[in-house]
C-alpha positions, 0 to 999 in steps of 0.5 A: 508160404501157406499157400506155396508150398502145397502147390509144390507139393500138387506139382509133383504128385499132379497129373503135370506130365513133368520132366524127372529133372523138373521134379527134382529142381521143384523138390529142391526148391521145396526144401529150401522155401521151407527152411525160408518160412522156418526162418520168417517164423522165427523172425517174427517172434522177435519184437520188431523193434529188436530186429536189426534193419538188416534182418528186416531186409532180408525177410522183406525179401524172402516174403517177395520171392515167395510171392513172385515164386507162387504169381509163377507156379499159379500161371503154370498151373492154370496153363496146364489145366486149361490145357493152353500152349505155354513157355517153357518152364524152369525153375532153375532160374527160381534156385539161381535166384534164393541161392543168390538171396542166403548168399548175399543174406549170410554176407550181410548179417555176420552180426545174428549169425542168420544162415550158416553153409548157404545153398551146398547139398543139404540132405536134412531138414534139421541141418537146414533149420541150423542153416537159416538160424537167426540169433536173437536177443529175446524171443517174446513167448506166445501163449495161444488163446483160446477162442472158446472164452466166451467170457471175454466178449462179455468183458470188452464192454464192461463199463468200468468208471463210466456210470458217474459220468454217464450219469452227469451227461444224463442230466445235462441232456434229459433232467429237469434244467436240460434245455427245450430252446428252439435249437438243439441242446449239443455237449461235446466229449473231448479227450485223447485217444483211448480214453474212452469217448465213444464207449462212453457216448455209446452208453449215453445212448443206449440208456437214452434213445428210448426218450426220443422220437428217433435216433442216430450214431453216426461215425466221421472220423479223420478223413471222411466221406461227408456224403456218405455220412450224411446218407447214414444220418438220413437212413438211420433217422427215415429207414423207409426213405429211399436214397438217390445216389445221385443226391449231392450233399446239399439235397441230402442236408435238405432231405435231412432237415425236412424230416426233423421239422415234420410234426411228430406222429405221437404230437397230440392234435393242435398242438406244434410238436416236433419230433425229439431227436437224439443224435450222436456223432462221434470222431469229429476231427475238424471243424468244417466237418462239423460245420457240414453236420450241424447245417443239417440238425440244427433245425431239430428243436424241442428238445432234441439233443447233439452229442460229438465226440472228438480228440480235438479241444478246438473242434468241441469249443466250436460245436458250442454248447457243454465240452465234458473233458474225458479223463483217466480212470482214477487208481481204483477203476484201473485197478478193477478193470484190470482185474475184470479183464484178467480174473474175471473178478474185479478183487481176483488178482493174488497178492504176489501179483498186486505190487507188479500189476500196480506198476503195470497200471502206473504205466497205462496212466488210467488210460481204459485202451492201454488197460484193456490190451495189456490186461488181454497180453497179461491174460495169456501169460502164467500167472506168475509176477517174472512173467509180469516182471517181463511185460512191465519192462517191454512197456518202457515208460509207459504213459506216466505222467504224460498223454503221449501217442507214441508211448501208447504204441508202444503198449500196443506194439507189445500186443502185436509182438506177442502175436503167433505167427498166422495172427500177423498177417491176419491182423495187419489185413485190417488196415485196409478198412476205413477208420471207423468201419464195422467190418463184417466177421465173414468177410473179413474171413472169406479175404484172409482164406482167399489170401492163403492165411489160413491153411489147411495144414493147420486145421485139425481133424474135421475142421473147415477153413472157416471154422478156423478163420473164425477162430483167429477172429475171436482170438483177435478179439480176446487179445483186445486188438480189434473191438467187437461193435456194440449193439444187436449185430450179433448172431443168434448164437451170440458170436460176433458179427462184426467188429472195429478197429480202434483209430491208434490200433488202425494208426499202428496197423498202416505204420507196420503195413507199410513198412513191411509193403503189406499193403496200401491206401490210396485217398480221393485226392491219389495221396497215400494214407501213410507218408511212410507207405511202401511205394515211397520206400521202393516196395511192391505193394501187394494189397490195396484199398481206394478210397472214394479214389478217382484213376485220374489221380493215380501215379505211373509208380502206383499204376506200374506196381497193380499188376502184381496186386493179391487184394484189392478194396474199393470203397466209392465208385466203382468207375473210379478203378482202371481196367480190371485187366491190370490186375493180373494175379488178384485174389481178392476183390470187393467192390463195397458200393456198386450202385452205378455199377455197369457191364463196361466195368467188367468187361475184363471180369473173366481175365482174372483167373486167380480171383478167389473171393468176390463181394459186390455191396450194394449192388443192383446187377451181376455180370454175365461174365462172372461165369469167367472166373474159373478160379473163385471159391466166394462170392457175397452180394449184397443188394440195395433194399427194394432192388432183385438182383438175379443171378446169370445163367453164367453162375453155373459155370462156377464149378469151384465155388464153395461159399455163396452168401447173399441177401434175401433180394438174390435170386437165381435165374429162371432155369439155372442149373446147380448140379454140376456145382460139385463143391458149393458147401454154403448157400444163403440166403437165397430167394426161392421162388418155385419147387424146381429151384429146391430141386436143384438145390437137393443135387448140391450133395456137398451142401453144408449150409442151407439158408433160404427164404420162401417167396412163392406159395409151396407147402411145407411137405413138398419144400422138405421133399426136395431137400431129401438128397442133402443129406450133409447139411450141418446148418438150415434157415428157413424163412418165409415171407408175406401171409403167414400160414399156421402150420399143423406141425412138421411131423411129416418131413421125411428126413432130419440129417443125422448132424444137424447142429442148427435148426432155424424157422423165421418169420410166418412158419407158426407150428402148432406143436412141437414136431416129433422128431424134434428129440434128443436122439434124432438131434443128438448134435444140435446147438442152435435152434429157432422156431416159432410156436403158435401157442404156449409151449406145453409142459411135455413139449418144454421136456423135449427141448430140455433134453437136447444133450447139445443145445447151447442157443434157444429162441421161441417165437410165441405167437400170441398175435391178438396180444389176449392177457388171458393167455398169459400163464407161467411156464416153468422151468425146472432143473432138469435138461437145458445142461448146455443152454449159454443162450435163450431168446423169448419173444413174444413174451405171453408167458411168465418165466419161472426158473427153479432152482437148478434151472439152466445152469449155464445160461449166461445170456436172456432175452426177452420180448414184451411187445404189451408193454406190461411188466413181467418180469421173470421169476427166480432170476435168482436161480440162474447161477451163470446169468450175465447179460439180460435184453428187454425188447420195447421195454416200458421203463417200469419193466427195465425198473423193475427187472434192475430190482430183481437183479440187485442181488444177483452176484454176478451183477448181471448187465440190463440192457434195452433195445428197439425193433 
């Protein structure tokens, strides 16, 4: 209804030359669809378990007219503004047709009461609400959460109970009786769902992956694309390898052996050393599986090490090797993570709460899943023990006592009920991915505003859709439903990039999908990934997702119900999916691997008049007939490394889009013109080659978002001269790319935007000092800044960043290249300025930090480079009173030691982790 009823209103106050009658039948209709959406909302509120399968029907029914009503009203519209003959249109038969629906809804829910007076004259709002009114038992209340508690991504990962096993693993793999035989050493973790097998791999290896040669984690799952796993093992273990598509998995097994028999680049000479590999596979569910995996790594000798995961006992016990057997967290640990997870404080929940919570963790059995998502449900309800009282009676018996997937669900299911409204549909959209995939927070988002989830009636003042798609993401998170991925894909502003879905979560996910005819997956064999999928219950399935799906497979049932497909999801190949032109009213359409995409695929491109949002990955060619969809807001390309992929001359025939995203391997078309492109708000990230392309870029007056990379060779002055005209740009990247030129300053750009929030500089733009309007009153909004320093920023310079009133993240490039120790000196930061700063990145590190007392009071987060390898480990860590996480880039292990020690006393105990580049 998001979407349907601002086009009602459209029809009426738009320039549709209708009949006085006609508008009195839309208004009329008008009315009675939004006393259905009243009605929806209101259902939705109630358990679904609680709901009488009658008032399920009737809500499943009112869901299709509306979408059946808005696939009308949509053709209408575009006839009109296309100005193409067309039928006559009423909507008398609309009326007819929800008239019939209460009626039949009011025969048939007598029980609930659902709907009083049904289709007479209704004159008030408040009369029709009465009407539609649906009798419950119980409504579940819903407490909004708010997605600014940043704290919450910190505690998803906080590893509670884990260090004892993580440590006995450790052993086992690296300590001194850890075998160095001439196959690789494998131990397999098995345990059920949510017990936490992979978080406890993950910590494995991050601790470990520094000890070895290379590294990989790679995920199965229950129905995998064995071909594409072990392209990810071979990408992950050479990323300089270049992949053929066409391989078969024999040659990509052959290509993965070759590699880890190579002598190690660090063997010392005459000497036959191997390269030590540490590999992770992780969500094994069968054995032939494995068996595939295993050909491939079982050649890596001298030391290397295999960890699986897997649910299944018999799959560990084939592998070989140590089975460690997962089991649930012991009183004390549940305890704790509940509490982290609720106060923030492992001892912080109060004493009238402690007998009702030690029943809830009874309930969970020590399963860290269960704990996890009803702590995020319990997080969001007063704090008073009859809330609680309340969550602990809907879990029911819980997982007391027995290891059982159905009673799991049911802890889940409650998190589900207590969702809002928006948050439903939102959530359920995720089922469409694969078991296992990270799925990218912007395209996630860009799906759910092409879909109508978000409307714009629900944002507040001054914030986009987007903004507020984002925010229903972070939600999701903090209510524990979806995972963010471990790791580096975060943001520079430390806001989640991408996240998972947990395999029960995804299981509960398709049984509500399709029970509601949400949506749909179609298999390579044509099989549904549900056996309760809506086509087997007579729905129209209106979301769909192939999965390395061939069309031979398909059935005339499934092929009859495309047409009336919103989204749909294709991960293979892109000739495995008919004529585009079956799909008449799509919204969505993402193509994930296009790398044998051809112009004969899109032949019917342009015949998709309702297309919103388009993602093309790897992706070698745009279409010239993508100038066609005359409706598309979004589009995301992401093209294969090494491979240009240029955008048609058709592009600029896009007049609606307002979202371009795509990779640094995009660039437009020799002669493009952008000036017509009146509604482009976001650009990135664009190559740029010449000046006339950033002169076109400065007519897209409504830019908001500005990322480039600079190719050519252009000075610094002339690229901001060409930029003056957008003059609301709240974003701006700047990358450069090939021999680095040291820049005097950028004390000459002619013009800052007055709200600019985020500034970035990437790569080879080293200024010399710090430009002077980088100050608090020209960048009174700035959040973000990034910039690279050819020398150690100077005490004055240090103050100007410290007064930025609104500076949350900051990352330094210090440019000490020649890598001269007779650089290093302190740089110290007192208690003045750095008020808001969450967030600070150093690289390059030729400096010694020393915090004041006072300094960076907010700081949570700390990253540091030391490219030397030497131990500089900040002084006065102690002083940062919000510090919780702290990042070592290439790291010796003394440093990693040393920096441990420094943190000991800290109390917030602050975590300490090591990456690579």
């Amino acid at each position: 209804m998001n979407t349907l009823l601002p086009k009602l209103v459209e029809l009426l106050v738009g320039e549709y030359k209708l009949q006085k009658g006609v508008k009195g039948e839309i208004r009329e209709l008008e009315k009675e669809l939004r006393s259905m959406d009243a009605a929806l909302r209101k259902v939705s509120k109630v358990p679904v378990d609680q709901l009488d399968e009658q008032v399920k029907i009737w809500a499943s029914d009112v869901r299709e007219l509306s979408y059946d009503i808005e696939d009308l009203i949509d053709n209408f519209m575009l006839r009109i503004k296309r100005h193409e003959p067309h039928e006559t249109f009423s909507f008398k038969e609309l009326i007819a047709r929800t008239t019939n629906l209460f009626k039949d809804a009011k025969s048939n829910h007598k029980i609930h009461n659902v709907i009083k007076d049904i289709m007479d004259q209704v004159k008030e709002v408040s009369e029709r609400r009465d009407r539609y009114r649906v009798d419950v038992a119980a409504e579940l209340s819903t407490v909004t959460v708010d997605p600014r508690l940043e704290y919450m991504y910190k505690k998803v990962t906080d590893l509670v109970g884990i260090e004892g096993p993580k440590n006995e693993l450790a052993e086992k793999l690296v300590g001194e009786g850890s075998s160095l035989g001439q196959h690789p050493k494998i131990i397999s973790i098995f345990g059920f769902g949510g017990l936490g097998k992979t978080t406890l791999a993950h910590a494995l290896f991050g601790d470990l992956k520094s000890k070895f040669d290379c590294h990989v984690f790679v995920s199965v799952s229950l129905n995998p694309d064995i071909k594409m796993v072990l392209k990810n093992i071979l990408g992950q273990l050479d990323s300089n390898k270049y992949i053929n598509e066409a391989w078969v998995e024999m040659q990509l097994i052959n290509m993965i052996r070759e590699f880890v028999e190579t002598r190690s680049v660090y063997a010392v000479e005459g000497l036959d050393e191997l390269r030590m590999c540490l590999c992770v596979i992780d969500d094994i569910w069968n054995e032939s599986a494995w068996d595939t995996i295993k050909v491939a790594l079982q050649d890596a000798k001298h030391g290397s090490k295999i960890i699986i995961t897997t649910r299944n006992k018999a799959v560990a016990e084939h592998a070989g090797g140590d089975v460690y057997e997962m089991k649930p967290l012991p009183d004390d640990d549940s305890r704790k993570l509940l509490n982290r997870r609720i106060f923030d404080n492992e001892d912080g929940c109060p004493p009238c709460l402690r007998e009702v919570s030690g029943k809830i963790l009874k309930k969970c059995g020590g399963v860290p899943l269960a704990i996890i998502t009803t702590a995020s449900l319990l997080a969001n309800k007063p704090v008073n023990s009859v809330e609680w009282e309340k969550v602990n009676s809907s879990i029911g018996s819980g997982l007391e006592g027995i290891r059982d997937v159905e009673k799991m669900k049911r802890i889940l299911m409650l998190s589900y009920d207590d969702l809002p409204f928006h948050l439903k549909t939102c959530f359920l959209y995720l089922g469409l991915y694969p078991e296992d995939k990270e799925i990218e927070r912007d395209t996630l988002v860009s799906s759910w505003i092409a879909e109508g989830f978000i409307a714009h009636e629900t944002c507040s003042a001054g914030t986009t859709l987007r903004e507020m798609g984002e925010n229903y993401f972070s939600e999701l998170i903090n209510r524990s439903l979806i995972q963010p991925t471990v790791g580096h894909n975060r943001n520079l502003d430390d806001s989640v990039y991408a996240c998972q879905v947990h395999d029960m979560v995804l299981e509960l996910i398709n049984q509500l999908s399709a029970e509601e005819g949400f949506a749909g997956m179609l298999l390579p064999d044509g099989q549904q990934a549900d056996t309760s999928a809506s086509a087997a219950q007579g729905k129209q399935m209106r979301r769909l997702s192939l999965h390395n799906f061939n069309k031979t497979h398909a059935s005339r049932e499934a092929r009859e119900q495309w047409s009336k497909l919103r989204s749909l999801i294709v991960f293979g190949k892109v000739d495995s999916i008919p004529s585009l032109s079956s799909f008449q009213v799509l919204r969505v359409l993402q193509l994930e691997d296009c790398y044998d995409l051809h112009d004969n695929c899109f032949n019917n491109l342009g015949k998709l008049r309702h297309l919103k949002f388009l993602r093309l990955g790897y992706c070698r060619q745009v279409p010239e007939s993508i100038g066609k969809l005359e409706s598309l807001e979004i589009l995301e390309i992401a093209s294969i490394y090494g491979v240009t992929v240029m955008l048609p001359m058709s592009f600029a025939k896009l007049q609606k889009l307002v979202r371009l995203s795509v990779d640094y391997a995009v660039s437009f078309a020799v002669g493009l013109p952008l000036a017509n492109m009146n509604s482009l708000q976001e650009l990135g990230l664009i190559n740029i080659s010449s000046l006339e392309e950033i002169k076109e870029i400065g007519n897209l007056k409504e830019l908001r978002v500005l990322r480039i990379k600079i190719s050519g060779d252009m000075a610094v002055e002339s690229i901001f001269m060409g930029l003056l005209r957008c003059t609301n740009v709240k974003e701006l990247c700047i990358t450069t790319m090939g021999k680095g030129r040291l820049l005097c300053s950028l004390d000459s750009m002619p013009l800052v935007p007055s709200g600019l929030q985020s500034l970035m500089f990437y790569m080879n733009w080293r200024m010399t000092s710090l430009p002077r309007w980088i100050n608090s009153s020209t960048l009174s909004c700035l959040t973000t800044l990034q910039i690279v320093l050819s020398e150690t920023p100077q005490s004055e310079h240090l103050e100007k960043l410290a007064e930025l009133p609104s500076l949350r993240f900051l990352g330094l490039w210090l440019g000490v290249w020649e890598r001269d120790k007779s650089l290093h000196q302190n740089l110290i930061i007192t208690s003045r300025g750095f008020r808001c700063l969450k967030n600070l990145e150093i690289m390059t590190l030729p400096v010694v930090l020393v915090f004041q007392p006072g300094a960076m009071p907010e700081l949570r987060r700390l990253e540091l480079s030391m490219f030397d390898r030497e131990v500089k480990i900040p002084s006065g860590l102690e002083n940062l009173r919000s510090l919780r996480h702290v990042i070592l880039r290439d790291a010796a292990d003394e440093a990693v030691t040393a920096l441990r020690e420094a943190l000991k006393d800290h109390p917030n105990r602050p975590s300490v982790e090591r990456r690579s580049w």
